[in-house]
N, C-alpha and C positions, 0 to 999 in steps of 0.2 A: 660425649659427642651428641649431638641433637640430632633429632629423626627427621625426616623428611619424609612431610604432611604426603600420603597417599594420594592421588589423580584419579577420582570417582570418573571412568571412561562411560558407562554408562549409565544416566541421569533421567530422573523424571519428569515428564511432559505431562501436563495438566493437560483439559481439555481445550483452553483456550488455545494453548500451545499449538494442537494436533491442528485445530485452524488454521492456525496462521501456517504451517507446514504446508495443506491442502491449499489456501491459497495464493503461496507462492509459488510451488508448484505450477500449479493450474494458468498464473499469470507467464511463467514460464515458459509455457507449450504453445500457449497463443501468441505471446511475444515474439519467441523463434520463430514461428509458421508467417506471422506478418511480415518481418527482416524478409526473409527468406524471400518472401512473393513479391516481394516491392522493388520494381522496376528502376527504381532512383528518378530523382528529376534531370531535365535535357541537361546535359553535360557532367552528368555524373552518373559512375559506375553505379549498377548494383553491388549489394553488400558481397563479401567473400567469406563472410558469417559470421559468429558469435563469439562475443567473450564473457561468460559470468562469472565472477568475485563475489569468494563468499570470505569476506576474512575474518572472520567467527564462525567457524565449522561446527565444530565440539568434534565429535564422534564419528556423527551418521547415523549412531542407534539413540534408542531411549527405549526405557518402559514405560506403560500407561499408568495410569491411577489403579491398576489392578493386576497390574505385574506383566504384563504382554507387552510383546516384542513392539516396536512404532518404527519406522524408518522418518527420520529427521531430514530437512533440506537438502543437504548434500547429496545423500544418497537417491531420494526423488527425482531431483534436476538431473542428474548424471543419468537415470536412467530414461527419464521424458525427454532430454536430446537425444541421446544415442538412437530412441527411439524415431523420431524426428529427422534424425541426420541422414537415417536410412534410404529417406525418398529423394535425398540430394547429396549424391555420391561426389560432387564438385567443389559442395561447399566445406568451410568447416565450422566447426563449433572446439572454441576451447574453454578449460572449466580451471581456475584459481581455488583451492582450499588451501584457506590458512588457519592454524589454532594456533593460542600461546601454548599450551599443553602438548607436548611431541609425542605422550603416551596415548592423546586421542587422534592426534595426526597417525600414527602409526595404527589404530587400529582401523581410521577412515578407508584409508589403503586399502589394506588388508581384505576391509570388505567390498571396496569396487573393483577390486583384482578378483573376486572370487566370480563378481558377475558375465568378467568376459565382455566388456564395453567395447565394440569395433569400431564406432562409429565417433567417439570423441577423442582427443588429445587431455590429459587430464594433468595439473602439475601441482605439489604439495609445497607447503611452505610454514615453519614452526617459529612464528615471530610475534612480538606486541603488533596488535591489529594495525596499529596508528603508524608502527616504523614499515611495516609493510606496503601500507600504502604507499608510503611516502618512496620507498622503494623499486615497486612495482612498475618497471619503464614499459611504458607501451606503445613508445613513440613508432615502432615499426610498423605497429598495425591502425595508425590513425586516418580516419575516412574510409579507411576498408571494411572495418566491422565494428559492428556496432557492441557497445559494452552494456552491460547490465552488474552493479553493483550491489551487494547487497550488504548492509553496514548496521549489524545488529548485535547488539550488547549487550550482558546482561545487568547491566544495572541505566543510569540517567549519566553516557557517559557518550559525550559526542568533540569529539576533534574533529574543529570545522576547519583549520588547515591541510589539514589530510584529507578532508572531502572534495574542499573546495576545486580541485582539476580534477574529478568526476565529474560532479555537476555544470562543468563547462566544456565538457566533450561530447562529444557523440555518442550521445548513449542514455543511458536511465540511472538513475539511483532510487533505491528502497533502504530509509532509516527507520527503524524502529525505536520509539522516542518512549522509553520508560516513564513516565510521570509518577508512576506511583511510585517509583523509588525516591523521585524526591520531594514529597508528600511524605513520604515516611522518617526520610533521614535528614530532611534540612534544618530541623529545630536543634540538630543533634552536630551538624557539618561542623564548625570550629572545633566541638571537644574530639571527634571523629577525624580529624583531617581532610575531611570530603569536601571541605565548601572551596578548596579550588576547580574541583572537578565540576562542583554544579557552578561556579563562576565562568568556567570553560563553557560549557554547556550550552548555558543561556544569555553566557556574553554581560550580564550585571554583578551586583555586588549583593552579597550573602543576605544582606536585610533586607531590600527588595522582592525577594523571594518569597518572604518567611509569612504573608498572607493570602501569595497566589494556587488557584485552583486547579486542578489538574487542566482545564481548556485551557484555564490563561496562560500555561506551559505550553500548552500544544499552538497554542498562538506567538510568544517568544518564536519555539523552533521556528516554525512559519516565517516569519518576518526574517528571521536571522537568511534562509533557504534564499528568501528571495533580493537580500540584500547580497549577498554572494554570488548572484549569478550575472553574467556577462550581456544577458540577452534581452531584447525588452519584451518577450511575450515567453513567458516562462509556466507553467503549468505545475502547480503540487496540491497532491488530493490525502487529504489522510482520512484514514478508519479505525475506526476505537477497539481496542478486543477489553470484554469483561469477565470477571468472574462470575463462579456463582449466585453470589451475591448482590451482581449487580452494579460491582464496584469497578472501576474505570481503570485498568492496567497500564496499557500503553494503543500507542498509534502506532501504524503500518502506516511512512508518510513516502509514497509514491513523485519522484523528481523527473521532470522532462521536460524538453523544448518545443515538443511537438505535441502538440495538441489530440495526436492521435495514440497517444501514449496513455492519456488522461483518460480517452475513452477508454482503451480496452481496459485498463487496470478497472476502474468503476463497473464496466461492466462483469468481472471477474467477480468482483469483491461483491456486487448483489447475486449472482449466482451464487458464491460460495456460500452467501447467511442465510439464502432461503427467500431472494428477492426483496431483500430489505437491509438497509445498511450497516447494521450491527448485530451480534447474538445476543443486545440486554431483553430479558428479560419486561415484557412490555407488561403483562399480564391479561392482556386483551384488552386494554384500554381502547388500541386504534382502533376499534369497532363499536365501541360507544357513544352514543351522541350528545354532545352537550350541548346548552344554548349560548349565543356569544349577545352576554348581557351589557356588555360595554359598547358594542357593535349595535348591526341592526336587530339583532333577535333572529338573527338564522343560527340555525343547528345544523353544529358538525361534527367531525369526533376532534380530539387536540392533537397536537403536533409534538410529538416527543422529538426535539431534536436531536436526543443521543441514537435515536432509531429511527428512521425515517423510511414508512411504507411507500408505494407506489400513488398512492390517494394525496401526498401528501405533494408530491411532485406535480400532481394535476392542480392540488390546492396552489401552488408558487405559479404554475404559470397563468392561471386565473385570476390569479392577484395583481398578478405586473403586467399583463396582456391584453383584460376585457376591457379596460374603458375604451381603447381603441377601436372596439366593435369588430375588425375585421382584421389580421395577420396572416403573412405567409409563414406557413410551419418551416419552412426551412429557417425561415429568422429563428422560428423556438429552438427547433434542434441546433443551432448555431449555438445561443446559449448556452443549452442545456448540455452541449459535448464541454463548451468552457467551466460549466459548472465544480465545484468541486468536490462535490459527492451525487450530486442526481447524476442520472446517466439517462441516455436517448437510445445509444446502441444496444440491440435486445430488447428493449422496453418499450420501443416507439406503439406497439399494436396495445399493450397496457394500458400507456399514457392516454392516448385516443379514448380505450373504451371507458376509462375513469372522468376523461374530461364528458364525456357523452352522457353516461348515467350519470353523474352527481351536478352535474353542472352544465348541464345542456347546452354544452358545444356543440357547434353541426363541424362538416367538413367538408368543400368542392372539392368539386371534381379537378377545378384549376391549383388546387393547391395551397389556398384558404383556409384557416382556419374562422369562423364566426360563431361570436360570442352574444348568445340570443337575448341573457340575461345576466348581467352585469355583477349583481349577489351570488349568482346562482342558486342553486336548487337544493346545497344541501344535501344529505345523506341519510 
């Protein structure tokens, strides 16, 4: 009789991991508080509250790289709404966990029962993430509350059927798009059986694949996102998480119709890295000047697109904005909220002082931004 492979309940979280925990979380809190406070437009209700789906639970738990206890997604959100719900005894908040594993479902339970949650409705479900979805009716509560999906995998494994009425509902989705998995395993997919899943994936054929880079992956999803959606003003922002070493894991890629979606997740996600858009590992580069020998000979520091500082956002809009001499900032910030990784919310007073010191932008009083010198000044 053959044994049956044991269910490791709880698993280890790198650090990269504990990020991306912190800022889901963290997009979480703000998320709910925004739904919550928004009024709706003339002829429509306010929200009646939340729904988030998590159908990739795991546990709840994890340990770190040094054996300590970590509280994983589940358990975070369950406790930032309850927390949340408290000042809005009218509304609700309901929370979706699902795992394939009923041994980790069972212990998720176990530990949000232990916290005494008053404030949420919470419902457990031990199914292939993809039949779940496909499952999961929520026709009763459509236009009433807003959903929040979260659809993360642990390998490069995305069922864009099962997504596809997420991202056309009222609501947000968050995919986390492994690339490194398949950077690793697609040289390998035929003898592996894997190359229908990364065909799934990315929607091509296995040899197409077989010289793309981890971005041009994260560009695939992209396109795929926004050829599935129904809408014509669609918004999706991703953010890279790295290892130690500096190596490109996966994207946290942010789904929404509303534009104010866009912001608040960007502005989460530079909160969360320390005001800059990724944890790689820059080495202090953005603080050293170099000369732009191909250009006119002004000096500035470079633009690491895998990380991108505050300087660098004042460098884009000085790029696309001075020849004009003169703009109203709200046109920038208009952009700049469409953008899909600069952010305006939280950063507006930054952006300003970056454009003033390095690039001697002035500012009126009316609302103007002008642009005195055209090169700028450099750094």
């Amino acid at each position: 009789m053959a044994r049956t492979k044991k269910v490791e309940i709880i698993t280890e979280a790198k650090p990269h991991t504990i990020k991306k925990f912190e800022l889901i979380e963290k997009y979480v809190e703000a998320w709910a508080y925004k739904i919550l406070n928004y009024r709706g437009n003339p002829g429509y209700a306010p929200a009646s509250g939340v729904i988030f789906i998590d159908c990739m639970s795991n546990s709840g738990v994890y340990r770190d790289i040094n054996g300590n206890r970590v509280e994983g997604t589940a358990l975070r959100v369950a406790q930032c709404l309850n927390k949340v719900f408290a000042n809005y005894p009218s509304k609700k908040a309901i929370l979706v966990f699902n795992d394939l594993e009923s041994a980790r479902v069972d212990y998720l339970k176990d530990e949000i029962e232990k916290l005494q949650l008053d404030r949420i409705e919470v419902y457990y479900k031990n199914q292939d993430c993809n039949d779940f979805l496909r499952e999961l009716d929520l026709n009763s509560y459509k236009n009433k509350y807003h959903t929040l999906l979260l659809y993360d995998p642990y390998n490069a494994s995305i069922d864009w059927d099962a997504i596809t009425p997420y991202l056309n509902r009222w609501g947000e989705v968050i995919i986390n798009h492994m690339s490194s998995d398949t950077i690793r395993g697609i040289s390998q997919a035929k003898k592996t059986g894997a190359a229908e899943r990364y065909e799934e994936t990315y929607r091509r054929n296995i040899e197409s694949l077989l010289n793309a880079s981890r971005d041009d992956l994260d560009k695939i999803v992209l396109s795929i996102i926004q050829n599935n959606v129904h809408k014509s003003s669609y918004y999706v922002s991703p953010f890279a998480f790295y290892n130690r070493t500096n190596g490109k894991l996966y994207s946290l890629i942010h789904c929404s119709a509303s534009v104010e979606g866009i912001k608040l997740y960007k502005k989460v996600a530079w909160q969360t890295f320390g005001n800059k858009s990724s944890l790689k590992n820059t080495h202090g580069l953005e603080n050293q000047l170099t000369l732009d020998l191909d250009g006119d000979g002004t000096s500035d520091v470079q633009t690491d697109e895998q990380c991108y500082f505050i300087h660098d956002i004042a460098k884009y809009i000085h790029k696309n904005y001075s020849a004009r001499g003169e703009v109203e900032l709200n046109e920038i910030y208009d952009e700049l909220d469409a953008h899909p990784i600069f952010p305006s919310d939280g950063y507006k007073d930054d952006i300003k002082r970056e454009l003033k010191q390095f690039f001697g932008v002035k500012f009126s009083k009316g609302g103007k931004v002008i642009f005195t010198d055209t090169q700028g000044v450099g750094r």
